[in-house]
C-alpha positions in Angstrom: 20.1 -39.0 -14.6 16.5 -37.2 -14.6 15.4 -34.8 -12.0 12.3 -33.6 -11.8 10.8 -29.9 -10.8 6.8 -30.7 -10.2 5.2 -27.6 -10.2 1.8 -26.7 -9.4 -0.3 -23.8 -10.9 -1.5 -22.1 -8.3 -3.5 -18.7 -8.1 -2.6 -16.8 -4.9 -5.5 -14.9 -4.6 -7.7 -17.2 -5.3 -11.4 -17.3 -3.4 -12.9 -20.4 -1.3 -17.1 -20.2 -1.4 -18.4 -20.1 1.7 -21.1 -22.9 1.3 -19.8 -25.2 -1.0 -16.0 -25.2 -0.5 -15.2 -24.7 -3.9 -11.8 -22.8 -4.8 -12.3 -20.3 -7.6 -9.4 -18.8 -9.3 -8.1 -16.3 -12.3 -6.7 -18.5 -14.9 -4.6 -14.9 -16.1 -3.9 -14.2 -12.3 -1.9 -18.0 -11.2 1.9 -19.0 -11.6 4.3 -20.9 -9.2 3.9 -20.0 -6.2 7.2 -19.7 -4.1 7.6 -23.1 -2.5 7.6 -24.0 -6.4 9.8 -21.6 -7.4 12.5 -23.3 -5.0 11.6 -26.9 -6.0 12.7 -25.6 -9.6 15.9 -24.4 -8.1 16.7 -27.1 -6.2 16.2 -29.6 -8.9 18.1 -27.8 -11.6 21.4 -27.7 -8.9 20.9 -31.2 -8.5 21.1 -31.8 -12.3 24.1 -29.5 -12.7 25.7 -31.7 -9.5 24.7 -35.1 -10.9 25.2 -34.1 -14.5 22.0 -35.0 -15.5 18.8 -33.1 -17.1 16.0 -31.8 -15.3 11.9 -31.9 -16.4 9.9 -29.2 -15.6 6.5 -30.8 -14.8 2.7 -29.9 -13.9 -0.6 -31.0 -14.4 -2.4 -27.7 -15.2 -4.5 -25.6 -17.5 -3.1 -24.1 -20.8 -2.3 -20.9 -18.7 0.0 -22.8 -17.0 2.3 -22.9 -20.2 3.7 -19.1 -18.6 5.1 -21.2 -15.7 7.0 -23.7 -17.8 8.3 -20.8 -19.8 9.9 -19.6 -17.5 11.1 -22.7 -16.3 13.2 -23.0 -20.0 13.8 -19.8 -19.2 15.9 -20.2 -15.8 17.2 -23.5 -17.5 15.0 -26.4 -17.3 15.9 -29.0 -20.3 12.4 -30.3 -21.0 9.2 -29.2 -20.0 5.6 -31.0 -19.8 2.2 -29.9 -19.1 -0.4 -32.5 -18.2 -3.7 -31.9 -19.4 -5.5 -33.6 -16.7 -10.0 -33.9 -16.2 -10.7 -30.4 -14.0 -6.9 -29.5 -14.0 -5.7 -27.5 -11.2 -8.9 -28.3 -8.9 -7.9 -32.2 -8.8 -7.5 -33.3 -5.2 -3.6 -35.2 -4.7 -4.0 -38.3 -5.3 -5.7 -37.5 -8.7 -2.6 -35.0 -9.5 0.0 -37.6 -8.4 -1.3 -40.7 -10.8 -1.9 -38.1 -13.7 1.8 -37.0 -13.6 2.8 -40.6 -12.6 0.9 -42.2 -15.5 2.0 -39.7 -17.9 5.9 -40.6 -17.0 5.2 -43.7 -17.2 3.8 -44.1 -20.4 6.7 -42.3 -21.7 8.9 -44.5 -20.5 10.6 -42.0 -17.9 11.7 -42.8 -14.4 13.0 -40.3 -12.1 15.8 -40.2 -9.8 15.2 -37.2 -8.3 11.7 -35.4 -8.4 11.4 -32.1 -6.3 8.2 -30.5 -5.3 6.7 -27.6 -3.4 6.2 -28.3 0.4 2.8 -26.9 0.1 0.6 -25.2 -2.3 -1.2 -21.9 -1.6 -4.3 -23.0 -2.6 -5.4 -25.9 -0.4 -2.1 -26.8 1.5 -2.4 -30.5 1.9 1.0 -31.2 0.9 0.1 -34.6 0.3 1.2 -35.1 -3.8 4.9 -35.5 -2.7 4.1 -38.6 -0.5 1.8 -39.9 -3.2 4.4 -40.2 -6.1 7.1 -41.5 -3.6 4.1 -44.2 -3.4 3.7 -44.7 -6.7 7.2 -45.0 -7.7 8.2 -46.7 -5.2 10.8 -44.1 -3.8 12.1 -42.9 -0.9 10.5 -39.7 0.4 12.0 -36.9 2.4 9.4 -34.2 3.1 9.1 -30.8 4.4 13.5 -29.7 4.0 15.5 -26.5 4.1 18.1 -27.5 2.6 19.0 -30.0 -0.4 22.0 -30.4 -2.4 24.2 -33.1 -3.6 27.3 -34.4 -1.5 29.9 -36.4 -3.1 27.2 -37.8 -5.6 24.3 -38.4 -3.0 21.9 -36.2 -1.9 22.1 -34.8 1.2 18.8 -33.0 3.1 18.4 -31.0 5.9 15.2 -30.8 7.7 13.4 -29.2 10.5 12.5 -30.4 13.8 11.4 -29.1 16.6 13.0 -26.7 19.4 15.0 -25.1 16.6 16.9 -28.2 16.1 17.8 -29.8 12.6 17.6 -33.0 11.2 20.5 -33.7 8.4 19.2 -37.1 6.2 21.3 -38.8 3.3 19.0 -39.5 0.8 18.9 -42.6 -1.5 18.0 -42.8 -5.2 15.0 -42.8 -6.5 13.5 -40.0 -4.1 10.9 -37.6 -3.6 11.6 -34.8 -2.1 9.8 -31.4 -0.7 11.1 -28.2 -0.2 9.9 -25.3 1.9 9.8 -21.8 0.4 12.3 -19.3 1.1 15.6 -22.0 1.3 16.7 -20.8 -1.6 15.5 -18.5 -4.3 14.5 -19.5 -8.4 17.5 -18.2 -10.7 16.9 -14.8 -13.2 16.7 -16.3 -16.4 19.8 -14.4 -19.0 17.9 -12.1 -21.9 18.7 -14.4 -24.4 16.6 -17.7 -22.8 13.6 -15.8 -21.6 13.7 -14.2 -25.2 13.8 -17.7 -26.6 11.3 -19.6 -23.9 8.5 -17.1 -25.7 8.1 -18.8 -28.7 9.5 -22.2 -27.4 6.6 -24.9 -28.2 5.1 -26.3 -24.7 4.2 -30.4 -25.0 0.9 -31.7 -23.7 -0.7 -34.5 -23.1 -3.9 -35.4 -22.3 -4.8 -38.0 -19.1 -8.5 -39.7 -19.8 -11.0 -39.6 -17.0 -10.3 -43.2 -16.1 -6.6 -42.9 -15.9 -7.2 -41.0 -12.6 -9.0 -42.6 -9.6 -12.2 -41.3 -8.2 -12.4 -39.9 -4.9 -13.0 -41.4 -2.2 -15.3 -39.0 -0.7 -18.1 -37.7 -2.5 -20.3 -34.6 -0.7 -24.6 -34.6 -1.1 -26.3 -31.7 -1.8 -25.0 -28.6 -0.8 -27.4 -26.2 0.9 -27.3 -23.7 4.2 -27.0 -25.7 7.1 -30.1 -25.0 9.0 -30.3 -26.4 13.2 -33.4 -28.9 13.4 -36.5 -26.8 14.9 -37.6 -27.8 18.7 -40.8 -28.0 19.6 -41.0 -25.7 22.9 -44.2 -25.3 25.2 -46.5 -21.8 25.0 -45.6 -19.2 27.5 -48.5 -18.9 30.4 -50.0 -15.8 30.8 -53.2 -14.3 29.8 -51.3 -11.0 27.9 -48.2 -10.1 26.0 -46.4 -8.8 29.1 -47.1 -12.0 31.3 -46.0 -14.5 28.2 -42.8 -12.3 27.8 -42.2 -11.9 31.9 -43.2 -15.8 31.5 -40.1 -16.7 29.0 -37.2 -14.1 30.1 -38.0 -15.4 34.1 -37.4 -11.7 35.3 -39.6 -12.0 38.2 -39.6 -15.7 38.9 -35.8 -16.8 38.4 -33.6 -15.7 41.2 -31.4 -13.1 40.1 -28.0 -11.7 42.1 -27.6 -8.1 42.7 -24.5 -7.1 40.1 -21.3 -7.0 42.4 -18.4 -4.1 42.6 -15.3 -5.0 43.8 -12.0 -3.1 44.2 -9.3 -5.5 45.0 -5.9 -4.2 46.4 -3.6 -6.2 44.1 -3.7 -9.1 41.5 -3.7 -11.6 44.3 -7.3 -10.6 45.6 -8.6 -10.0 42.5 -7.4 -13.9 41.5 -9.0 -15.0 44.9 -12.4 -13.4 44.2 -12.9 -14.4 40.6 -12.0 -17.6 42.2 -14.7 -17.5 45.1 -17.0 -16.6 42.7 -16.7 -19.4 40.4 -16.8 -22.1 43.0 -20.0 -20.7 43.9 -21.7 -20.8 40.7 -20.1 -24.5 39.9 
């Protein structure tokens, strides 16, 4: 039995420019953000309640290696960073075939891969339903609640009106957690003491393994409205041309109005009045 915890490196304060739509981050400022940090939770009580061993997985740059530490740390059995073209500004579908090929290749298939609901830097939540795709799995998206039941897993998730939606959930799955269900375990002295020094594997996805997107942007520049082409002002001086475009004197203009209404009700029935006259 594998389970699955994939992460994403995320920087929560990272920047969006205003023009061009690019996210910058602080590759010393990122880390799991807390939809994460509950994925890893969930997936290493469903490999204590399946009695199997659970991957800490994330397609990330080498400053991501902090994050999977602390994933050995808090009990993960393996860890794995993909080293992935652009890592960590990769849209979904590029993040899901680069950890999908790299589990691939080495032969793994999941029975249980957990995710974050939705990361804190672009919040498409899309990779989860991409790698139930890929894999073929079923998907349950978006719970509160996940835990294992007599050997299955069982999911709880939220609808609308305060209601709940409880879902048993067949193997292999894919499931998404939102933050604050549970919260990541403290790691003992004696694991976080060891995850420093613990070596963090890597591999490297080539350009081609990933598909291109879809969607490519032109040029980026300021967006400027079209010019129009308007006729001169008539007048022989400044003051005429600029009486001319405003239509002070020509355009008929309504004396401003004061009214004190007695009570909401009038008030309503005047602002009504009012409208239906200028409609």
């Amino acid at each position: 039995m594998l389970v699955v915890a994939a992460l994403r490196w995320t920087d929560p304060r990272a920047t969006v420019h205003p023009l061009t739509g690019e996210v910058r981050t602080d590759p010393y400022a990122g880390g799991a953000a807390p939809a994460d940090q509950c994925a890893l939770e969930h997936a290493l009580r469903i490999a204590d309640g399946l009695g199997g061993r659970c991957l800490a997985l994330t397609a990330g740059p080498p400053t991501a290696e902090e994050m999977l530490r602390e994933a050995l740390a808090a009990g993960a059995h393996d860890v794995l960073r993909v080293e992935a073209p652009d890592s960590g500004r990769s849209d979904a579908d590029d993040t899901a075939h680069a950890l999908y090929s790299v589990l691939v290749e080495r032969n793994l298939r999941p029975d249980v891969v957990v995710c974050g609901d939705r990361s804190t830097d672009r919040g498409t939540g899309t990779t989860p339903a991409r790698l139930a795709a890929l894999f073929g799995a079923a998907q349950a998206l978006g719970l509160v609640e996940l835990g294992v039941d007599g050997g299955e897993l069982r999911a709880v998730r939220r609808l609308d009106a305060g209601r709940r939606e409880v879902l048993g959930v067949p193997l292999p799955a894919v499931c998404s957690v939102e933050p604050g269900a549970v919260r990541l375990r403290r790691a003992p002295l004696a694991a976080a003491l060891a995850a420093r020094t613990a070596p963090i594997p890597t591999v490297s996805v080539a350009a081609a393994d990933t598909p291109a997107s879809r969607i490519r942007a032109g040029r980026v520049r300021p967006y400027r409205p079209r010019p129009r082409v308007l006729p001169a002002p008539e007048g022989d001086g400044p003051r005429d041309r600029l009486l001319a475009l405003t239509g002070a004197h020509t355009a008929p203009r309504t004396p401003p109005l004061l009214v004190t209404p007695r009570d909401p009700a009038e008030a309503a029935r005047i602002l009504l009045d009012y409208l239906r006259t200028r409609a």
